[in-house]
C-alpha positions in Angstrom: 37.3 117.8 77.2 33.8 116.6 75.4 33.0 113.4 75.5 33.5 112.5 71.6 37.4 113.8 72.6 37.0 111.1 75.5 35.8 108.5 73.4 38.1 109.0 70.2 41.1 108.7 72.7 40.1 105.4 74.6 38.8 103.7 71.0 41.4 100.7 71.1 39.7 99.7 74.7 35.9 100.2 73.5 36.9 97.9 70.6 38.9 95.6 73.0 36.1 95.4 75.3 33.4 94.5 72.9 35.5 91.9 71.0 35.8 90.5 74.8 32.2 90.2 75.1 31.2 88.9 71.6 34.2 86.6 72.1 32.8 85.6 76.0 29.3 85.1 74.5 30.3 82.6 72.0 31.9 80.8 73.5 29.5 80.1 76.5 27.0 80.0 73.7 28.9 77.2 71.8 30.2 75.0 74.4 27.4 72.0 75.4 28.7 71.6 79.0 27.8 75.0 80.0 24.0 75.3 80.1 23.0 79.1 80.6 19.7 80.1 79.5 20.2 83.2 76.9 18.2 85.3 79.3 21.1 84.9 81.8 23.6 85.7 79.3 21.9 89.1 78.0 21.8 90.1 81.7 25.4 89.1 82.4 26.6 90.8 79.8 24.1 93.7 80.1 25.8 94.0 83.8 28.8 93.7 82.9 28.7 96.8 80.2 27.0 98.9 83.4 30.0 98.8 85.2 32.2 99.1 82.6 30.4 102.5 81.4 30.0 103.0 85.0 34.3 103.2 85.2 34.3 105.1 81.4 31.7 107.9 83.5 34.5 108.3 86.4 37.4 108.2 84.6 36.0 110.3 82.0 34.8 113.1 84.9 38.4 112.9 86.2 40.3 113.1 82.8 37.8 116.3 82.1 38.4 118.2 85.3 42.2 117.6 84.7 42.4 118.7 81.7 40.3 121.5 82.0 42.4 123.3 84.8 45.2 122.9 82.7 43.5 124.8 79.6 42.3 126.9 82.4 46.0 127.8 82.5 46.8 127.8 79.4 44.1 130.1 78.5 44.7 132.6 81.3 48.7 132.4 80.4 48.7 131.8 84.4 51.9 130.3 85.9 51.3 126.6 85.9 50.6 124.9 89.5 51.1 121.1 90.3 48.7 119.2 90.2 47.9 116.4 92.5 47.5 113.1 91.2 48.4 109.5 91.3 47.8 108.6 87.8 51.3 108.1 85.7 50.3 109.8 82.9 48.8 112.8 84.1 52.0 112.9 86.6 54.1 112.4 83.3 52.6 115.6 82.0 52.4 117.5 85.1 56.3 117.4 85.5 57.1 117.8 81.4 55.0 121.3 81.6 56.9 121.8 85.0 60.3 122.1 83.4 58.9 123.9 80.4 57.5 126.5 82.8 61.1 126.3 84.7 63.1 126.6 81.2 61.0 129.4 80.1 61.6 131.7 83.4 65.3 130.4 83.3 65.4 132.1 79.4 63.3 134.6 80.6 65.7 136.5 83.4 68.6 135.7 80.9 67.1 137.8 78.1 65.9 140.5 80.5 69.6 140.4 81.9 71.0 140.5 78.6 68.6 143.1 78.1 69.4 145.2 81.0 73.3 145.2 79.9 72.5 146.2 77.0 71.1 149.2 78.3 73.6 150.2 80.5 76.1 149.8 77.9 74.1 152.1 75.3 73.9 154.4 78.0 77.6 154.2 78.6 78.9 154.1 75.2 76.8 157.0 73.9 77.9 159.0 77.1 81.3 158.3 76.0 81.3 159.1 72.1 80.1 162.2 72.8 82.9 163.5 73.7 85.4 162.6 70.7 82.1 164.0 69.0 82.1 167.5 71.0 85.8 167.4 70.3 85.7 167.0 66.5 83.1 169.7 65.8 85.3 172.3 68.2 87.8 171.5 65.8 85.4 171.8 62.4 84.3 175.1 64.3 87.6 176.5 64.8 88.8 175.9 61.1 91.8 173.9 62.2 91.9 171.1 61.1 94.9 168.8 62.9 96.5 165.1 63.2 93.8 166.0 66.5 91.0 165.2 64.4 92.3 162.3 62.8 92.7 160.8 66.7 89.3 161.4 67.3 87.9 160.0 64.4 89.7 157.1 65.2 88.0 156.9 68.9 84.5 156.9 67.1 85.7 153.9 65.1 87.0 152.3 68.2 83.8 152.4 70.1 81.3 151.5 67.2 83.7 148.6 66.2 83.4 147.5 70.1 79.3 148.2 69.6 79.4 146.0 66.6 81.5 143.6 68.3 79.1 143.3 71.7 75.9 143.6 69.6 76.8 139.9 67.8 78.9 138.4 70.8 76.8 135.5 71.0 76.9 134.8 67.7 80.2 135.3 66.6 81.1 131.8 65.8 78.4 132.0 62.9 80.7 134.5 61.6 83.8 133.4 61.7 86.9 131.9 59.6 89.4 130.0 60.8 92.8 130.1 59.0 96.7 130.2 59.1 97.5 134.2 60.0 100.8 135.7 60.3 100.8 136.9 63.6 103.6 139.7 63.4 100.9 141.3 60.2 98.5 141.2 62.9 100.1 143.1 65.4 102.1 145.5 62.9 98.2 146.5 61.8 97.1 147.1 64.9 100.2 149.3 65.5 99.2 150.9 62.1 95.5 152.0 63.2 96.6 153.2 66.5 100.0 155.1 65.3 98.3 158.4 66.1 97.6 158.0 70.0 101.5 156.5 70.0 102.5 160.0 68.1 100.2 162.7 70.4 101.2 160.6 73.8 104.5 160.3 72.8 104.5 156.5 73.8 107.9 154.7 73.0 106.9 151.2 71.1 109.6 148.5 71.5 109.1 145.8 69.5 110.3 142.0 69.9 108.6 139.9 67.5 109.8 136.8 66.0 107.8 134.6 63.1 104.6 132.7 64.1 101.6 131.8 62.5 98.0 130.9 64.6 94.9 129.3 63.0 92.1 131.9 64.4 89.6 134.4 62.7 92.0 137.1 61.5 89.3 139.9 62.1 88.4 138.6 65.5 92.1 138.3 66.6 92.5 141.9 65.3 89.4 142.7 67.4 91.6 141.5 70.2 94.7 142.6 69.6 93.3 146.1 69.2 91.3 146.2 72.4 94.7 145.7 74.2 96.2 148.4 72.6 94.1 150.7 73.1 93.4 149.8 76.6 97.5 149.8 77.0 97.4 153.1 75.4 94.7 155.0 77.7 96.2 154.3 80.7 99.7 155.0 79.6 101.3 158.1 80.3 102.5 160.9 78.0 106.6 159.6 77.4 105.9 155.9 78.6 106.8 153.0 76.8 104.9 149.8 75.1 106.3 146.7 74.4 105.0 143.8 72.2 107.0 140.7 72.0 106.7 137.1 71.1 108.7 135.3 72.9 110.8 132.4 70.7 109.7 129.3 71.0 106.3 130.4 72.9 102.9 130.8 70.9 101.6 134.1 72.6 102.0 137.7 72.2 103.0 139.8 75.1 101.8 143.5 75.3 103.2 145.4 78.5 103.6 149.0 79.3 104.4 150.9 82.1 101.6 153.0 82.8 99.3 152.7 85.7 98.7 149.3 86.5 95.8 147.6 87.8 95.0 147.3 91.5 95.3 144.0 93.1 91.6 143.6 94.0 90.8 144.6 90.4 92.6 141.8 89.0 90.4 139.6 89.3 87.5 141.5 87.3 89.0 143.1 84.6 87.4 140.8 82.2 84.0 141.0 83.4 81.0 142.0 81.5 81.2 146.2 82.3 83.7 146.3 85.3 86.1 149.9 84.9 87.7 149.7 88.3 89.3 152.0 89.9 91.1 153.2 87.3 88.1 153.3 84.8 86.7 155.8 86.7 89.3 158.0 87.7 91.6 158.0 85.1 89.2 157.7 81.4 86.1 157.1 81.0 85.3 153.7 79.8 82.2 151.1 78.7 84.1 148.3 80.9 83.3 146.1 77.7 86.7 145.9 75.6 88.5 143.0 77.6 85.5 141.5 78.5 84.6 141.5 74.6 88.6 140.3 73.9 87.7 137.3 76.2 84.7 136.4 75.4 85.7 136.1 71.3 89.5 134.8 72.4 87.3 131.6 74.3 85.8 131.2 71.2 88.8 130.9 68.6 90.4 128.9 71.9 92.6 131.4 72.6 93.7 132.6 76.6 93.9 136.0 77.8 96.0 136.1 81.4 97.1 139.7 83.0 99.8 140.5 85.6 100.4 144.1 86.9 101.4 146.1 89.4 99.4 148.6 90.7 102.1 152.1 89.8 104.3 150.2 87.7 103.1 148.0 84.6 100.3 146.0 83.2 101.3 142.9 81.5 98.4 141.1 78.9 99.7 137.9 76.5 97.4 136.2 74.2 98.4 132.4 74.8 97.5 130.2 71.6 97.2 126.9 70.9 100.3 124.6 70.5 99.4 122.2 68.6 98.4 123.3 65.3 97.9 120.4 63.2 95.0 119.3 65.5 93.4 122.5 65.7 93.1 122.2 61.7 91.3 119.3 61.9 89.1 120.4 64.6 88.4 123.9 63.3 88.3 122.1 59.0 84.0 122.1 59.2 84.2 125.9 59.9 86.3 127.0 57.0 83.9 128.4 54.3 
C-alpha cells in the first residue's frame, strides 16, 4: 500500500479535518472576547496538524503491513491465515476471505469427488461394454448373424444412454419438459426396446395396466422406466416371470419379478452412487449407476422410487407419482418450453 493509495482512501477526513481548522481559526479569529495573539493560533494549530499527521503515520504503517501480508497471500496463492486484529474493518475482511477460502475447499473436494466417480465409472463402464463388444465381433467373425446380435447391440445402447444420462445428471433439469404422458405408452415402449432379452431369457411378462397419465419429462421417465427393466431383466432367470401393473386408483407403476432378489443388508444401498452388491458382483457385472441414475432424475421430476424384495424370491420397484395433478401444472408451467 503507497501512500497516495493511503491518502486517496482517507480524502473525506483530510478535507474534514482542514475545514475543522479553517472553521476553528475563524472563529477564534472573529470573536472580540477571545484575545489570542496570531502567533498562538499558528502554533496551536501547527500542533495540532503534528498529531494529527502523527495518527495518519501509525495508522497508515498499520493499514500497509495489513494489507501487504494479505497480497503477500494472494500473490503466493498461499492458504489464507487469520489475522489478528482489533479493528472492525480489517476483522470484517479477515472473516469474508475466511469463508471464501472455506467455500472454495468445500467446492474443491466436491469436484475432485465428482471427479474421482467419474473415473471409476469410466473404468467400470468401459470394462463392461467390452464385452457385448467381444461378443458382436465373434459373431461378425463367424458369419452368423442372429436375433444374438441384435441383443447385444441393444446392451451398447443401454450403457451409452446410462453414460449420457450420468455425464448431464446435474444438469438435467436444464433439459427437461414437463408434460401430460400416457403412462401405459411409456411402459409398452420400454417393453418394445427390451423385447429381445424377454424372447432369449424366455421371461414371461404379465401385464396389469389400467389408464393414467403423469406430468413428467417423457424421455427422463423412459430413462427410468428402462433402467428397471433392465435391471429386472439381468437378474431374472431363464423361464421367470415380470410383472408390470398399475394398480387402479393408485398413481405408480409396479415392476416385480421373481428372480434373485436383493439381500436385506443391500436394501438400503441400492440406490447409491456405484453400489452392485452382492449380487452385482456375483451374478452380472454392473456400473452400480442405473438406479442411482433412476433416483437421482425421478427426485427431480418429483417422482419416488421405493423397493421391497426378498432375498431368493422377488424384487418389487414402483414408481410413486404425484397425486395431485392440477398443482403440479402450475408449479412445473415456467418449465414448459
Amino acid at each position: 500500500m503507497k501512500w497516495q493509495h493511503y491518502l486517496k482512501d482517507n480524502r473525506y477526513l483530510l478535507i474534514t479535518y482542514f475545514i475543522v481548522l479553517l472553521l476553528t481559526s475563524i472563529i477564534i479569529l472573529l470573536d472580540p472576547e477571545l484575545k489570542i495573539h496570531i502567533s498562538n493560533l499558528l502554533y496551536l494549530l501547527l500542533l495540532i496538524s503534528l498529531l494529527f499527521l502523527i495518527y495518519i503515520f501509525f495508522d497508515y504503517r498499520r493499514k500497509k503491513a495489513f494489507y501487504r501480508e494479505l497480497a503477500d497471500q494472494i500473490e503466493t496463492s498461499s492458504i489464507l491465515e487469520l489475522f489478528n486484529t482489533n479493528y472492525y474493518e480489517e476483522k470484517l475482511i479477515t472473516q469474508l476471505l475466511t469463508n471464501q477460502k472455506q467455500q472454495y475447499e468445500k467446492e474443491l473436494e466436491r469436484l475432485k469427488k465428482e471427479q474421482k466417480e467419474w473415473n471409476e465409472y469410466i473404468a467400470t463402464w468401459v470394462h463392461e461394454i467390452k464385452t457385448p463388444i467381444s461378443v458382436s465381433k465373434m459373431i461378425f467373425e463367424t458369419e452368423t448373424i442372429s436375433e444374438s446380435l441384435e441383443e447385444e447391440m441393444w446392451k451398447i445402447e443401454h450403457l451409452v444412454d446410462q453414460s449420457l444420462y450420468y455425464a448431464r445428471a446435474s444438469d438435467f433439469n436444464k433439459d427437461y419438459l414437463i408434460q401430460e404422458i400416457n403412462v401405459e405408452q411409456i411402459i409398452k415402449e420400454a417393453i418394445k426396446d427390451n423385447r429381445k432379452v424377454f424372447l432369449s431369457k424366455k421371461i414371461k411378462l404379465e401385464l396389469h395396466l389400467s389408464a393414467m397419465e403423469v406430468l413428467s419429462d417423457k424421455k427422463g421417465l423412459r430413462f427410468i422406466m428402462d433402467q428397471i427393466l433392465s435391471n429386472s431383466l439381468k437378474y431374472t432367470p431363464s423361464g421367470g416371470k415380470i410383472l408390470i401393473e398399475i394398480p387402479k386408483d393408485e398413481r405408480r407403476i409396479i415392476i416385480r419379478d421373481n428372480g434373485i432378489g436383493i439381500p436385506a443388508e443391500d436394501i438400503p444401498r441400492i440406490f447409491e452412487k456405484g453400489f452392485t452388491g452382492n449380487n452385482g458382483r456375483q451374478f452380472a457385472a454392473s456400473t452400480g449407476m442405473g438406479l442411482y441414475l433412476a433416483k437421482k432424475i425421478a427426485s427431480k421430476l418429483g417422482h419416488q422410487l421405493t423397493v421391497h424384495s426378498i432375498e431368493g424370491s422377488y424384487t418389487e420397484l414402483s414408481i410413486q407419482f404425484s397425486k395431485n395433478v392440477e398443482l403440479l401444472k402450475e408449479e412445473f408451467h415456467p418449465f414448459n418450453h
